[in-house]
N, C-alpha and C positions, 0 to 999 in steps of 0.2 A: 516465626515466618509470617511474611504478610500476605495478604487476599489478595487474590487473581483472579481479577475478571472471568467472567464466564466467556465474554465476546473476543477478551484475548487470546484465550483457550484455542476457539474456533482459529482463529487469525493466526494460528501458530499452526494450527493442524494442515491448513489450508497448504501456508509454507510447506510444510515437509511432503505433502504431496504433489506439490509443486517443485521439488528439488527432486525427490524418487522419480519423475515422470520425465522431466527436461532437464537435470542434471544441474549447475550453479547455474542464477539468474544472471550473473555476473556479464554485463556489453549487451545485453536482448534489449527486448525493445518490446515492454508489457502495456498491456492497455485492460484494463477493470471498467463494467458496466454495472451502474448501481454502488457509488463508493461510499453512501452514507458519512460515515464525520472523516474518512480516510483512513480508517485504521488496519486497515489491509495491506496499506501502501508504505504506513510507517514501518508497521512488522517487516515486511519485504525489504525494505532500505536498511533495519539494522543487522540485516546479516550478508542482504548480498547489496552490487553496485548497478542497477541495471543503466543501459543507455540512455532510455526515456521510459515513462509510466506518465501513460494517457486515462487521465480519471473521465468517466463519462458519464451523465446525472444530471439531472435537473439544477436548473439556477442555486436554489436556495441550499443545494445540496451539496455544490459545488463550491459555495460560499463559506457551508459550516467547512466543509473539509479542509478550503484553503487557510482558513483561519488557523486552524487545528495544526495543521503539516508547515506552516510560516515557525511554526515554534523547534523546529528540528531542522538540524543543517545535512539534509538530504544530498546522495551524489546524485548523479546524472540531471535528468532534464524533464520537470513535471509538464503534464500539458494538460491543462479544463477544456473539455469539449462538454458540451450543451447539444 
C-alpha cells in the first residue's frame, strides 16, 4: 500500500464533513479562502460536480494553485479572486 499524505488526509476529512452537513456538493456554488496549492478543491472535484468553486488567496497563491488544478480536468467553473 502506498503513503498518504498527511495534508490529503485532512482534505478528505474536510469533504466528509462537508457532505454530513450540506448533503452532495453536486450544482452549489463553493467559494474557499486560503487555497494554498488547491488541494482542497481537487479533493472536492473528485467526488462531487459543484457549479463554480471560487478559490480566494493571495496572487502567488493563487498561481501555485492554478498551476496545480490546470493538470486535472475539473467539472464546473473555477474562479481566482484576489
Amino acid at each position: 500500500m502506498g503513503a498518504v499524505s498527511p495534508t490529503t488526509l485532512r482534505y478528505v476529512k474536510v469533504l466528509a464533513d462537508l457532505r454530513r452537513l450540506f448533503g452532495p456538493l453536486d450544482g452549489l456554488e463553493l467559494a474557499e479562502i486560503g487555497v494554498g496549492y488547491g488541494g482542497q478543491c481537487r479533493v472536492i472535484h473528485a467526488w462531487f460536480a459543484p457549479a463554480s468553486y471560487t478559490l480566494v488567496d493571495i496572487q502567488p497563491a493563487l498561481a501555485l494553485a492554478q498551476r496545480f488544478l490546470d493538470h486535472f480536468a475539473l467539472n464546473g467553473r473555477l474562479v481566482y479572486r484576489r
